[in-house]
C-alpha positions in Angstrom: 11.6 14.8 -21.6 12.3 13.1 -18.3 15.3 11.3 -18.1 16.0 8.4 -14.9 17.7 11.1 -12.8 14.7 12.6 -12.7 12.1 9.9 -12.0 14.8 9.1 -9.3 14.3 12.8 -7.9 10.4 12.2 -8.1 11.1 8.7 -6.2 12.8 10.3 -3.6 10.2 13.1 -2.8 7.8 10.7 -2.9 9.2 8.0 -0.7 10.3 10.6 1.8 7.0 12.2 2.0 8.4 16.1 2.4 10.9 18.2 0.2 12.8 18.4 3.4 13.4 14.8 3.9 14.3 14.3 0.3 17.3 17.2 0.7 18.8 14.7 3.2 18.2 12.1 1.2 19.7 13.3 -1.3 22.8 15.5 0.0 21.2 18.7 -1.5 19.5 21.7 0.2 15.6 22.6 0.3 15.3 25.1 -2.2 17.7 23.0 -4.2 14.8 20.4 -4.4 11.9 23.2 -5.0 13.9 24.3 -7.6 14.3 21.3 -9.4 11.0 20.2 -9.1 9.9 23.6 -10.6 12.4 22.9 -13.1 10.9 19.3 -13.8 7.7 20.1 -13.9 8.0 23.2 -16.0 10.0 20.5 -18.6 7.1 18.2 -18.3 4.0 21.4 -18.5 2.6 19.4 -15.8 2.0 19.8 -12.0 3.5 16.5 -10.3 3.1 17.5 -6.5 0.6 19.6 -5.1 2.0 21.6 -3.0 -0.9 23.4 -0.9 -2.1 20.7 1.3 -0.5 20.2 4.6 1.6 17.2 3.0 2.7 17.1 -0.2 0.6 15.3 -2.4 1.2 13.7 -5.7 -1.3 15.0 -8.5 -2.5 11.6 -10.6 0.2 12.8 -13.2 2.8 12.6 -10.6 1.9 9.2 -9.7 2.0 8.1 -13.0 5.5 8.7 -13.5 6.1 6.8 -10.3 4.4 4.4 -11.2 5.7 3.6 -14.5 9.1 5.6 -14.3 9.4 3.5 -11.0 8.9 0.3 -13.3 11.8 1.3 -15.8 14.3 2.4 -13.1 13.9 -1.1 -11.8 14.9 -2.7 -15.2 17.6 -0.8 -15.8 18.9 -0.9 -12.3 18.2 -5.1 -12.9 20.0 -4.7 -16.5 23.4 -3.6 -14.7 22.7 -5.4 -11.7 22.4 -8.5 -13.9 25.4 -7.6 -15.1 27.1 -7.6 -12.2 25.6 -10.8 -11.4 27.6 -12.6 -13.9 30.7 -11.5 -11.8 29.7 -12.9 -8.9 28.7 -9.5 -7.3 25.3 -8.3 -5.5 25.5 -5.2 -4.6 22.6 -2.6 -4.1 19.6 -1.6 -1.6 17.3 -4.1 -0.9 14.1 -2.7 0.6 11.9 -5.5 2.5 8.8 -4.8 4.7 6.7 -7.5 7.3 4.7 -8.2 9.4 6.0 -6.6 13.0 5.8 -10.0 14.9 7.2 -12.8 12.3 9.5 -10.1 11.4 11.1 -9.7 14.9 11.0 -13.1 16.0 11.5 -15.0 12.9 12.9 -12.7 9.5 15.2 -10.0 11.8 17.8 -13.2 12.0 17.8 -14.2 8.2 18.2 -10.8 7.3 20.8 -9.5 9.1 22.4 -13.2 8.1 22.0 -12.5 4.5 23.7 -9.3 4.8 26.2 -10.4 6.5 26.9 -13.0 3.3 26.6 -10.4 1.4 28.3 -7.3 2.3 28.1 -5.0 -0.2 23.9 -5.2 0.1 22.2 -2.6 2.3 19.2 -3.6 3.5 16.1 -1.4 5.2 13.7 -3.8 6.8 10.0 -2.1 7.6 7.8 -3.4 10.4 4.0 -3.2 9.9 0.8 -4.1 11.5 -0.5 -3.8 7.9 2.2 -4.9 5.3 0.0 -4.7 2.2 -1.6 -1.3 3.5 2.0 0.5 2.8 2.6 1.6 -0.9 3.6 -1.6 -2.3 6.4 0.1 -4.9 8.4 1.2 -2.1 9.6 -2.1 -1.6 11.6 -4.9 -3.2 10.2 -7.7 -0.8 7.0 -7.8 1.4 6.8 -10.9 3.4 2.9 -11.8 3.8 1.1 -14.2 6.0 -2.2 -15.2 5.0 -4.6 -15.2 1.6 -3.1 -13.0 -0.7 -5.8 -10.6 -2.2 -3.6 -8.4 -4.7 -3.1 -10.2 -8.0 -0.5 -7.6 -9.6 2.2 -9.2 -7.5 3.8 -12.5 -8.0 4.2 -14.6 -4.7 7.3 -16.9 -3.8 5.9 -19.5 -1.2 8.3 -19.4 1.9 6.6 -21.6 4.8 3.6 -23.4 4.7 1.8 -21.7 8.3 -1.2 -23.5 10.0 -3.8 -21.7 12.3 -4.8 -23.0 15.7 -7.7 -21.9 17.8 -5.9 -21.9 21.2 -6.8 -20.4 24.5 -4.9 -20.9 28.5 -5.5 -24.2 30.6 -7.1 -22.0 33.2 -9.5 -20.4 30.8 -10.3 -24.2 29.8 -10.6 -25.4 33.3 -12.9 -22.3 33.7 -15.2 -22.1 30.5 -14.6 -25.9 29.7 -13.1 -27.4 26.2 -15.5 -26.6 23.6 -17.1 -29.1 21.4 -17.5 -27.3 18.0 -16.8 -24.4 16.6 -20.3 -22.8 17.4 -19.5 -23.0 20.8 -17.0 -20.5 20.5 -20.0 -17.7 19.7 -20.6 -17.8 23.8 -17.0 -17.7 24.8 -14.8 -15.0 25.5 -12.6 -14.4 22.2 -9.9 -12.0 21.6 -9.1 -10.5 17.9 -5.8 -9.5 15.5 -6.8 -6.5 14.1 -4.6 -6.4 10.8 -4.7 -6.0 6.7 -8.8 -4.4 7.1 -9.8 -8.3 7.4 -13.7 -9.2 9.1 -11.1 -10.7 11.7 -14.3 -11.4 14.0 -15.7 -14.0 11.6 -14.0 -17.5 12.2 -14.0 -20.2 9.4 -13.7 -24.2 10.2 -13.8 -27.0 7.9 -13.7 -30.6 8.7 -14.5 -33.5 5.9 -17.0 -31.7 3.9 -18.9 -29.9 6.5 -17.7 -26.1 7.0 -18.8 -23.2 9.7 -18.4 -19.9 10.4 -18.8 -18.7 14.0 -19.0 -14.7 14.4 -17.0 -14.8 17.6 -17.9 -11.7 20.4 -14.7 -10.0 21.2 -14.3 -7.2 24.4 -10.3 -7.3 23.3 -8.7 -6.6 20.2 -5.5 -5.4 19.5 -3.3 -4.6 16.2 -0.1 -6.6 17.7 -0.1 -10.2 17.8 2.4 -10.4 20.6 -0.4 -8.8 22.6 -2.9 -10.8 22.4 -1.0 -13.9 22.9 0.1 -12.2 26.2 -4.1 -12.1 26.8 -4.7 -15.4 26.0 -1.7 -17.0 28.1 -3.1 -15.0 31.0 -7.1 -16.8 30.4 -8.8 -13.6 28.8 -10.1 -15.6 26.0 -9.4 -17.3 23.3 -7.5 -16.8 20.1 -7.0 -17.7 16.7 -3.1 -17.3 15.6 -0.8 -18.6 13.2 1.0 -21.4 13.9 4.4 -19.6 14.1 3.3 -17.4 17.0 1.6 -20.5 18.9 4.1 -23.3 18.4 6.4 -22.4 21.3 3.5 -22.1 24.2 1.6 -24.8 22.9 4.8 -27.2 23.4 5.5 -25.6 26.6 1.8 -26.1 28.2 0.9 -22.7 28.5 -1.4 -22.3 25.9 -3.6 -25.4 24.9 -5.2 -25.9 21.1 -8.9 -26.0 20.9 -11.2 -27.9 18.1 -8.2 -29.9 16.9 -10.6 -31.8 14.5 -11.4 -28.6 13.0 -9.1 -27.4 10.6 -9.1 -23.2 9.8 -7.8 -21.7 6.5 -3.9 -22.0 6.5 -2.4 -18.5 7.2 1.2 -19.4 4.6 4.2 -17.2 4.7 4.7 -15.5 0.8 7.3 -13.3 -0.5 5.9 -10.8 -2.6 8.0 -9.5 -5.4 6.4 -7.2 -8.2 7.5 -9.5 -11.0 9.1 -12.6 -11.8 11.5 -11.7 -15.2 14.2 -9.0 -15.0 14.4 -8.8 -11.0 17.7 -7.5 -9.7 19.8 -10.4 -8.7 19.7 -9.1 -4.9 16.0 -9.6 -5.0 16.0 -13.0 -6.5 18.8 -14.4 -4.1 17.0 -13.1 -0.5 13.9 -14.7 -1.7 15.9 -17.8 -2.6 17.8 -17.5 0.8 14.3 -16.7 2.7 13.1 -20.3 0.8 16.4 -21.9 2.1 16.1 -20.9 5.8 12.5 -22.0 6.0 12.8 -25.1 4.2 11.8 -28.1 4.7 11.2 -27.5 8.4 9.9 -24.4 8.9 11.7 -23.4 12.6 8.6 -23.3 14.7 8.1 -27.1 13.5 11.6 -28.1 14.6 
């Protein structure tokens, strides 16, 4: 029978993605790993890694000792942790992942602050174009903007996050403002690719009338910073959260279109994977992540 240093073992190889990377991971040698995996799986009678493609591979057996060994590691980890908690100490690894531009220009600060506060947590932030396209159970936290499309994750609202449509005075004085959101079909537009979304297809509401506008896009990109770059320079126009907007549409360089048309809100969630029995480091970042948005989120200030 598998005990937790075990699943742990498995957790590594898996989250490293080579035997190699899990020997430095884990302070042992190579063959030190093949050998306890041989060892494992021989305990087991079952095959947990395949072995013979070019990257290892977890069989559906092997994930399903992740999967649920990963789920009981975490409650006894939260058992001591909780523990600890009642001491006054957090202590522990607290793995968060985000989207690459709210994560650099708005969460990089709070975490590095809440480490700071709290010393004796490590913390290994991930940047992705597509947060929810990771593996999920590689991570305590992952802060996501937008409809949220997983249900076996709870959600801890952070920020509430408009969307503007927005494009450069130039391209306005050029293409003119347009008067609804149809007229957006002939214009210029330029697209987010991220999280496998139709991002082409634009939604409007206003009262109880609603549209959607498939807009015709020559540029996309997968980086938000990008494309905001495009639009301040007149190549089209753009839809983009209110975060990434705020500044240039204060400072004149970006102007909002449609502003009686309201798109879907794009809110900022923290994603844990439940709500009962989280480590006490999980529950206080979210806490502080509510904190440091709250009320005002700082692109409103």
């Amino acid at each position: 029978m598998a005990d937790s240093g075990d699943i742990r073992f498995l957790l590594a190889i898996r989250d490293g993605g080579s035997l190699l990377v899990a020997a430095r991971k884990l302070g042992v040698t190579p063959s030190a790993v093949t050998q306890r995996l041989q060892q494992l799986e021989k305990k087991l009678s079952v095959r947990l890694i395949d072995r013979t493609a070019r990257r290892l591979r977890l069989t559906p057996e092997g994930v399903l000792l992740c999967q649920r060994g990963g789920d009981l590691v975490q409650q006894f980890d939260a058992l001591f942790d909780e523990l600890r908690h009642h001491s006054a100490e957090l202590v522990g690894t607290l793995k968060v992942n985000a989207p690459l531009g709210f994560g650099r220009r708005h969460l990089a600060s709070v975490v590095a602050d809440f480490q700071q506060a709290n010393p004796d947590i490590d913390i290994a932030l991930t940047l992705s174009d597509q947060p929810l396209a990771e593996t999920i159970d590689r991570f305590d936290v992952v802060v996501h903007i937008g409809e949220l499309q997983i249900s076996n994750l709870v959600g801890h609202a952070v920020a509430p996050n408009a969307r503007f449509v927005c494009a450069s005075p130039a391209f306005v004085k050029r293409h003119g403002m347009p008067a609804s959101p149809d007229d957006l079909a002939r214009l210029p537009c330029i697209v987010l690719r991220e999280n496998n979304e139709d991002v082409s297809l634009w939604h409007f509401s206003r009262g109880q009338t609603s549209r959607s506008v498939r807009v015709s896009s020559k540029l996309s990109c997968n980086d938000g910073d990008v494309i905001r770059q495009w639009a301040r320079a007149g190549r089209g126009v753009i839809l983009r959260s209110e975060w990434d907007v705020a500044e240039d549409l204060a400072a004149g360089k970006l102007v909002r279109l449609l502003p009686a048309w309201k798109t879907p809100d794009a809110n900022v969630v923290a994603l844990t994977h439940n709500r009962a029995g989280l480590p006490a480091r999980i529950r206080h970042f979210t806490q502080y992540l509510q904190e440091r948005f709250r009320p005002s989120p700082p692109w409103r200030k």
